[in-house]
N, C-alpha and C positions, 0 to 999 in steps of 0.2 A: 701405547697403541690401544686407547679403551675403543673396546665396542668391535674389536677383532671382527674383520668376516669370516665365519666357517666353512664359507665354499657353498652354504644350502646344505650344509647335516642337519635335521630335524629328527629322523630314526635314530633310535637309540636301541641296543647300544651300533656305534659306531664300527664294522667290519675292516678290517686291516690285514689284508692278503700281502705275507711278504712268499715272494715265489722263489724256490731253491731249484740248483740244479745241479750236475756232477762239474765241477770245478770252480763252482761257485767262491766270491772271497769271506770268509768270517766276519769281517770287522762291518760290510759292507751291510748283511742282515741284522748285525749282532749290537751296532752300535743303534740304529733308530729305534729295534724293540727294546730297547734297556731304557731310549726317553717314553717310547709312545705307550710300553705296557702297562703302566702304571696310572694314567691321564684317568680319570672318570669317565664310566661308559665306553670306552675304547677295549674292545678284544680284538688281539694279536691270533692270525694263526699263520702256519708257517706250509707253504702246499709245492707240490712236486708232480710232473708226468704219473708218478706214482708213490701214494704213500708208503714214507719207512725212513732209514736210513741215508740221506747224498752228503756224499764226501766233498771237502772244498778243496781247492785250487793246490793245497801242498798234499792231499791227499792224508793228514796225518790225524784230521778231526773230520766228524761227520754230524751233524744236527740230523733232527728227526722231523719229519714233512710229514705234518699229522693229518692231511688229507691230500688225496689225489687232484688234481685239474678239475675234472668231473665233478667231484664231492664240493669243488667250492665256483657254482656257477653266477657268482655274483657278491660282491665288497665294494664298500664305497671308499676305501683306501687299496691301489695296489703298487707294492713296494718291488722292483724288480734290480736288485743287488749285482756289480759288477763281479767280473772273475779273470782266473788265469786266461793268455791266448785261448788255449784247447777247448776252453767253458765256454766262451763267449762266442768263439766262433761253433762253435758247433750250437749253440743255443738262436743263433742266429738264423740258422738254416732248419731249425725245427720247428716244424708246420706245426705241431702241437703246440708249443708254447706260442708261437705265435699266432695264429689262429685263437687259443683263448686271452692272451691279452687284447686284441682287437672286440673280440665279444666285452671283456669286460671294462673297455674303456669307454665303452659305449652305455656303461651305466654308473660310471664310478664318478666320484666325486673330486677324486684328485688321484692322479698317475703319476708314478714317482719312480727315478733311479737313483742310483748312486754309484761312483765310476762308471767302466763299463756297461753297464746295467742300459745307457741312457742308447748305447750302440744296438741292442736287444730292441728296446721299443722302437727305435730308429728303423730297424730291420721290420719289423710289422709295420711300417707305413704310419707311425703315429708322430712323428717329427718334419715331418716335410714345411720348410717354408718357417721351419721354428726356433726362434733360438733355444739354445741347451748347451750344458758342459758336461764333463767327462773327465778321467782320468788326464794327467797333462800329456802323457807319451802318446794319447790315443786320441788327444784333438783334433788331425787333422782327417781321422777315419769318420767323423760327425758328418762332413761335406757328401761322404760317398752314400749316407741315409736320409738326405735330401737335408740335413738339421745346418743350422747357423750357427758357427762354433763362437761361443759368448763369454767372455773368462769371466768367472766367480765360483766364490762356494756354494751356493748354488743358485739356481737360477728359476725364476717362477713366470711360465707365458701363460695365460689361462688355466687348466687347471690341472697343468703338468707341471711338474718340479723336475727340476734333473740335478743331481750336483756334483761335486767335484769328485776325486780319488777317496775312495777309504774313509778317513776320519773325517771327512767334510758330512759326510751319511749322518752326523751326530744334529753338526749344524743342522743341515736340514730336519733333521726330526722333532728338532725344540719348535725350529720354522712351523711345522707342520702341528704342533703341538698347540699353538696358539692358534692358528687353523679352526680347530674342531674344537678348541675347549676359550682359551681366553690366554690372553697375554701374561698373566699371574701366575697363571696352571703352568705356562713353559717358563716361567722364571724358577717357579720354585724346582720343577723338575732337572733345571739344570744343576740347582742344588742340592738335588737328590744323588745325582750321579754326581756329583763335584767335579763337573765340568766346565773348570780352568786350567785352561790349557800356560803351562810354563816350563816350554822343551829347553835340554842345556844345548840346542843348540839353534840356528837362526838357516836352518837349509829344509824347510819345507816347502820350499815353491821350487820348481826349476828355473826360476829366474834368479832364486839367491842362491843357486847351490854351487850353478856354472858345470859346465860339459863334464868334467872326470868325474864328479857324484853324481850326475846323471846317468851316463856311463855302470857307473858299479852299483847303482839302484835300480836299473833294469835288469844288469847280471844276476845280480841278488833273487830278485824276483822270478828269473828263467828258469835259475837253476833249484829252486824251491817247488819249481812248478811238477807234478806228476805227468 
């Protein structure tokens, strides 16, 4: 894909606001800045209600939100990462977070989720009338934030990305990595992180898993939840 569009990034370096919150998922932040931090001109910062410490969704790890809401009023990348029931909905309903995602999607250059994450912007009014994905168990909650629920790893309508559960966040970041830098830049990055994927087994979609692993993949995930 020579000649990648960037979206219109001409400032450099390139800002990249991934927003945390209390029950946030790990892999969901943890997997795109491990492709994007590294990109040329690309800084990664990581922002919260308030800076410090927010715990994720099993409550048993906590990343550090090196700035406040406030402190970061403006990125031309904003990453907004799925999480447990508890995280998401109550992220949902916080006029803070939403409120400054609508400010800042009004300046950014690409708005981005991953799982969950995509129900959050959904809920600030920035999905309406759009396609977008999401975690598979939570597809059909897309409809109730006005979104067009669209199966894929992830999905690009203008210059919103949304993508799928968890490890799709990766996909999208290499996506997003050729974005802002060049099609080369996210090849090689993908083999920086040696991201090839060769699971021992063939049940990562709910369409190859079938009901009983769905079933105890949701339990899994409940009962991890804080």
């Amino acid at each position: 894909m020579a000649g990648v569009d960037n979206g219109g990034v001409s400032g450099r370096p390139i800002r990249v606001a991934v927003l945390l919150y209390d029950g946030f998922t790990a892999l969901d932040a943890v997997g795109p800045y491990e492709v994007l931090c590294r990109v040329p001109y690309v800084s990664v910062t990581t922002v919260a209600k308030r800076a410090g410490r927010v715990r994720t969704d099993t409550g048993e790890l906590a990343l550090l939100a090196e700035r406040s809401l406030d402190e970061m009023p403006r990125a031309e990348v904003v990453l907004v990462p799925g999480g447990g029931e508890r995280g998401t909905t109550a992220s949902m309903g916080d006029e803070a977070i939403l409120g400054w995602l609508r400010r800042m999607h009004e300046k950014t250059v690409w708005t981005t989720s991953v799982c969950t994450g995509s129900l959050i912007l959904g809920a600030a009014g920035l999905l309406r009338g759009l396609p977008a994905t999401t975690f598979w168990a939570a597809r059909p909650s897309l409809a109730d934030v006005g979104a067009i629920d669209t199966p894929g790893r992830f999905i690009e309508t203008g210059k919103i990305i949304t993508a799928a559960g968890v490890s799709a966040g990766i996909d999208m970041g290499l996506h997003l990595a050729a974005r802002l830098s060049d099609e080369n830049t996210a090849k090689a990055m993908q083999l920086a992180v040696e991201y090839d994927p060769a699971p021992p087994y063939d049940t990562g979609s709910p369409d190859k898993a079938g009901p009983e692993l769905r079933r105890l993949a949701l339990k899994l995930l409940a009962d991890a939840a804080t």
